[in-house]
Backbone as CSV, one residue per row, in Angstrom:
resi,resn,N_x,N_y,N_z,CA_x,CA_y,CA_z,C_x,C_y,C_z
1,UNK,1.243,19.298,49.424,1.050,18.800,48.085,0.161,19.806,47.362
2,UNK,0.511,20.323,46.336,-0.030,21.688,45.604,-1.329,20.233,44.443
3,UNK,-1.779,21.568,43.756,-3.163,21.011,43.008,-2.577,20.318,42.166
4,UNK,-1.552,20.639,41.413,-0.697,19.690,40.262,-0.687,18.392,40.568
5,UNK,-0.690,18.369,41.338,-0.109,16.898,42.150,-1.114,15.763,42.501
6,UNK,-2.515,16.216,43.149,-3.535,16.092,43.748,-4.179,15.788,42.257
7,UNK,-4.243,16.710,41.108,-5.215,16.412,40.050,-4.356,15.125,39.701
8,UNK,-2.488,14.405,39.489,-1.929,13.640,38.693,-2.210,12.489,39.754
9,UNK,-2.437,12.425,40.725,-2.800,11.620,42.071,-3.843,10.847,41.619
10,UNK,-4.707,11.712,40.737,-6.510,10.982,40.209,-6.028,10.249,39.215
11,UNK,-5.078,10.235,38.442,-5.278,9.447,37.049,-4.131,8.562,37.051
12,UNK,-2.984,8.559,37.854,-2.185,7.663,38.229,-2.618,6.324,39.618
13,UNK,-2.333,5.749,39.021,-2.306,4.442,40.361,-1.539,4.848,41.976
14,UNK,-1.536,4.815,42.718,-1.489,4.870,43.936,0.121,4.235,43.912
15,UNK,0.743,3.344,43.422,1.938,2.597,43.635,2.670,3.689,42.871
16,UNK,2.594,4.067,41.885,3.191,5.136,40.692,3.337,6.281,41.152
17,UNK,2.031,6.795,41.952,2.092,8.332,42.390,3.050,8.266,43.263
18,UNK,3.013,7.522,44.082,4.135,7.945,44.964,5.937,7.862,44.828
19,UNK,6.035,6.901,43.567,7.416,6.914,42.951,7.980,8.173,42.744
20,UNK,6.884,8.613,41.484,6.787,9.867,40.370,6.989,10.815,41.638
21,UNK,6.153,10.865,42.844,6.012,12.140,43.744,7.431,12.125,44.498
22,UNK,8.026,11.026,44.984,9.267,11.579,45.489,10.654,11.428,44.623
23,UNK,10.435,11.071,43.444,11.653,10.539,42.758,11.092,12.259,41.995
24,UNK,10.790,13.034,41.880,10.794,14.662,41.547,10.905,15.526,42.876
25,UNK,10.939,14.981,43.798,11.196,16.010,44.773,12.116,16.346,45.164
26,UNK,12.442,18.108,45.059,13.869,18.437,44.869,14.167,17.753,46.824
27,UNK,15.583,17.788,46.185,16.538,17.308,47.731,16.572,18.641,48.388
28,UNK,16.336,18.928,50.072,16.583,20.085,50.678,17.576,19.911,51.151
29,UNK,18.153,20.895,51.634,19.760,20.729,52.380,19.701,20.929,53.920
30,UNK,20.499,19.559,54.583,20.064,19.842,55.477,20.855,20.803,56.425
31,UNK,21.210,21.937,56.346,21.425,22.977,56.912,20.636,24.218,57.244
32,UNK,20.481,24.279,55.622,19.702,25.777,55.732,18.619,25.480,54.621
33,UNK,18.275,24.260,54.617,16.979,23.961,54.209,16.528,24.427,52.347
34,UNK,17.507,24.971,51.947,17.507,25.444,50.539,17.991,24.175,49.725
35,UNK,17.697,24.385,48.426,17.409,23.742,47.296,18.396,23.279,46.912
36,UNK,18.951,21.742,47.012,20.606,21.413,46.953,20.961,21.352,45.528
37,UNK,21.624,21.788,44.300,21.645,21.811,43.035,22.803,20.090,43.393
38,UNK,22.063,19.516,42.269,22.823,18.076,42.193,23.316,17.821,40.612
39,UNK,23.739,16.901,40.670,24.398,16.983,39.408,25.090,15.385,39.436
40,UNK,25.080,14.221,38.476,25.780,13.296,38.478,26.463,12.757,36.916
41,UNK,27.440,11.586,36.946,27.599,11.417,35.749,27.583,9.697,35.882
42,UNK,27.350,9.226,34.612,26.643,7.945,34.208,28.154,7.287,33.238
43,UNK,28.634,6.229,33.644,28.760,5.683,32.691,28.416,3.940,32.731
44,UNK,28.968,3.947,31.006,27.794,2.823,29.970,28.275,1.814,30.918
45,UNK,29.120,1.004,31.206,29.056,-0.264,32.104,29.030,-0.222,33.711
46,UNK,29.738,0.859,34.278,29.632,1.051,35.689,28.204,1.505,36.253
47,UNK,27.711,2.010,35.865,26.522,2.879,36.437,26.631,4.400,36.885
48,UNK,26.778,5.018,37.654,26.945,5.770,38.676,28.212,6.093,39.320
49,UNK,29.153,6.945,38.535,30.043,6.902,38.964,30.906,7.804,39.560
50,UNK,29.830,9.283,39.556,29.795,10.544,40.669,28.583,10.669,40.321
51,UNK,28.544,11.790,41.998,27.335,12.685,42.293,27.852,14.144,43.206
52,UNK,27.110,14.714,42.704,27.489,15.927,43.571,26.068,16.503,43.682
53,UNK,26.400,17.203,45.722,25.572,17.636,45.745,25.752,18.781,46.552
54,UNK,25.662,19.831,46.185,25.831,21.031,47.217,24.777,22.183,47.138
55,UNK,25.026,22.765,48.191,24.519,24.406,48.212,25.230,25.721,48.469
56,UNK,24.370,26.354,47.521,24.756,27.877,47.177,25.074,28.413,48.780
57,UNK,23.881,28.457,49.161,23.920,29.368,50.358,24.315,29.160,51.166
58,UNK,24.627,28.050,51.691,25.242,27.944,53.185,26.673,27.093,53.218
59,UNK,27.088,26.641,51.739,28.686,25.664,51.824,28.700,24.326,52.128
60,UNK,27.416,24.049,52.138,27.167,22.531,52.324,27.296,21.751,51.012
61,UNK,28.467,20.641,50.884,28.706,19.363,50.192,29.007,18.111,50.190
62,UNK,28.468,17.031,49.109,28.722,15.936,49.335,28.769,15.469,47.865
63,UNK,30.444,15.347,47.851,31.023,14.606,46.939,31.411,13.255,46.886
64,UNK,30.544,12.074,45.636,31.240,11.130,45.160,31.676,10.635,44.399
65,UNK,33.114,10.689,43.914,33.631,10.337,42.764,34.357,9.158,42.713
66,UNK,33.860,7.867,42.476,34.967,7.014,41.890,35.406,6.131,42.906
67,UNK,34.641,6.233,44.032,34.874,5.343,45.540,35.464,6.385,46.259
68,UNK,35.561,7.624,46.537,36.229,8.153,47.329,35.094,9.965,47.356
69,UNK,34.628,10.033,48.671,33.674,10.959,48.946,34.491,11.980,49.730
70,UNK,33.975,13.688,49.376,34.824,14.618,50.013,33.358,15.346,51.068
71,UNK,33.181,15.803,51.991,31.872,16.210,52.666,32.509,17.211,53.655
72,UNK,31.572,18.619,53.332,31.998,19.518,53.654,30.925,20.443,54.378
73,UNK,31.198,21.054,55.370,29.877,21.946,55.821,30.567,22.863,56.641
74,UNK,30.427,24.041,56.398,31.154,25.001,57.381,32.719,25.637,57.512
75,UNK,33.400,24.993,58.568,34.708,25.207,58.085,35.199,23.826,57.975
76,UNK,34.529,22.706,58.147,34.904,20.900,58.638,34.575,20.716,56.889
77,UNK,35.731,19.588,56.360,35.906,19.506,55.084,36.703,17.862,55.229
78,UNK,35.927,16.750,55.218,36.407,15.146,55.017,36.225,14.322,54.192
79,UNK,37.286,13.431,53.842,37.419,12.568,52.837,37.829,11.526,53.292
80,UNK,37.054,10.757,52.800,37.703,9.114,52.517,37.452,8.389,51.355
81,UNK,38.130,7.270,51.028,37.797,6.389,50.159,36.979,4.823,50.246
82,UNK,37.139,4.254,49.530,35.902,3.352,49.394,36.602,1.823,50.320
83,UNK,38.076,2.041,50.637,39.161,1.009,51.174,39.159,1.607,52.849
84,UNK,38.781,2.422,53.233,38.051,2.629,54.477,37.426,1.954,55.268
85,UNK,38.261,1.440,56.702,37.185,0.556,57.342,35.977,1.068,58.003
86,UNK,34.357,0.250,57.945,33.485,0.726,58.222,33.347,1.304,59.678
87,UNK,34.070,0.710,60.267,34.469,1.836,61.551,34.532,3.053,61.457
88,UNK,35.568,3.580,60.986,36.357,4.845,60.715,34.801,5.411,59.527
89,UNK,34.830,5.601,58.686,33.110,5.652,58.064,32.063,6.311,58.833
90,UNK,31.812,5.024,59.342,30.687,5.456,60.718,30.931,6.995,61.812
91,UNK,32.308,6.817,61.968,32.517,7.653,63.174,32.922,8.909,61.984
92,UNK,33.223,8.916,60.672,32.958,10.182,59.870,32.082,10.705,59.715
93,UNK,30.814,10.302,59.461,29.795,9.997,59.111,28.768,10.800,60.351
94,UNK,29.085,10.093,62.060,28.603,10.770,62.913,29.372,12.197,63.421
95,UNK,30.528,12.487,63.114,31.019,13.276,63.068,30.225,14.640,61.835
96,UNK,30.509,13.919,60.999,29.886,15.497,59.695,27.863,15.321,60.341
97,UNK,27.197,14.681,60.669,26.114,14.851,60.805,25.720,16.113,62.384
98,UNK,26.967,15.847,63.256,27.046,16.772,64.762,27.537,17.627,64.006
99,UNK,28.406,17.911,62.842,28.904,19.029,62.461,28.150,19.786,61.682
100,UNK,26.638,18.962,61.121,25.999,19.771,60.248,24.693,20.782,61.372
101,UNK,24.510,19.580,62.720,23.828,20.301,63.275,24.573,21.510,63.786
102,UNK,25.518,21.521,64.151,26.191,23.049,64.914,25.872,23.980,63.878
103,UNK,26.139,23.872,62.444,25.977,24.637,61.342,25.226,25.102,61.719
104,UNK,23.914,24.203,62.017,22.719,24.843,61.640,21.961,25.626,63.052
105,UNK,22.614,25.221,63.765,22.224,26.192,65.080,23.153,27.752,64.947
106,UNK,24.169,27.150,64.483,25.062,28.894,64.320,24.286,29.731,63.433
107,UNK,23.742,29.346,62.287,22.561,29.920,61.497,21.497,30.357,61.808
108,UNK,21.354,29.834,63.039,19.865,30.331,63.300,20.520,31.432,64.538
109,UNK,21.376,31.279,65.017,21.229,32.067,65.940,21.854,33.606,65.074
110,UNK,23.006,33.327,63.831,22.963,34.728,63.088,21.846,35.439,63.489
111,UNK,20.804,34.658,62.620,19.670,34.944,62.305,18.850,35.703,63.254
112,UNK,19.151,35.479,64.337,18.081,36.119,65.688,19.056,36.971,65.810
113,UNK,20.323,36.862,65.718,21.260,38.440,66.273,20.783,39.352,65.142
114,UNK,20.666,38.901,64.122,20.505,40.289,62.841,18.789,40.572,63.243
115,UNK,17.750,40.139,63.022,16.792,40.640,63.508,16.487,41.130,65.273
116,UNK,17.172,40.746,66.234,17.636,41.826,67.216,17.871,42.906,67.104
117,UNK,18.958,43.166,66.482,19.581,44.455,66.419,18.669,45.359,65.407
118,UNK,18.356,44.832,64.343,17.576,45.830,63.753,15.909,45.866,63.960
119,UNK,15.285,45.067,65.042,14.210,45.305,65.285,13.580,45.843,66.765
């Protein structure tokens, strides 16, 4: 928590700070830990009726539009809709989360082959 935060900590209530503090905190991605650019659209009687959220750097997404989500990481790219039994869901669901960890171990290990070789 930087000083910005710590000085708005003193003059806000304790129930508030902590809204304000995580309802501004950017989303990280959980792959490669970078800054997920999000983006949604609103309408007047539905509410919420996409979101998108991806990253630049590593191909990680999670699309929802309209009852039907597309989620992508790597070369693994799944969709379903909102008429989906929660079965099938679940086992998508644990599926793209084992698929985000492999991501992220293949990343790290790039990562140690390129500083190997050149160090």
């Amino acid at each position: 928590m930087n000083t910005r935060w710590r000085q708005f900590k003193k003059l806000v209530p304790a129930e508030d700070f902590y809204e304000c503090y995580y309802e501004n905190k950017p989303q990280l991605c959980p792959v490669c830990r970078g800054k997920l650019e999000e983006s949604s659209y609103y309408e007047e009687y539905h509410g919420c009726v996409e979101e998108n959220r991806h990253c630049k750097g590593c191909g990680y997404a999670r699309y929802w539009s309209y009852g039907s989500t597309l989620l992508e990481v790597g070369s693994l790219s799944i969709s379903y809709s909102y008429s989906t039994p929660d079965k099938e869901v679940s086992l998508i669901e644990d599926t793209f989360a084992r698929e985000i960890v492999k991501e992220r171990n293949r990343r790290k290990m790039e990562i140690r082959k390129y500083y190997r070789k050149r160090g």
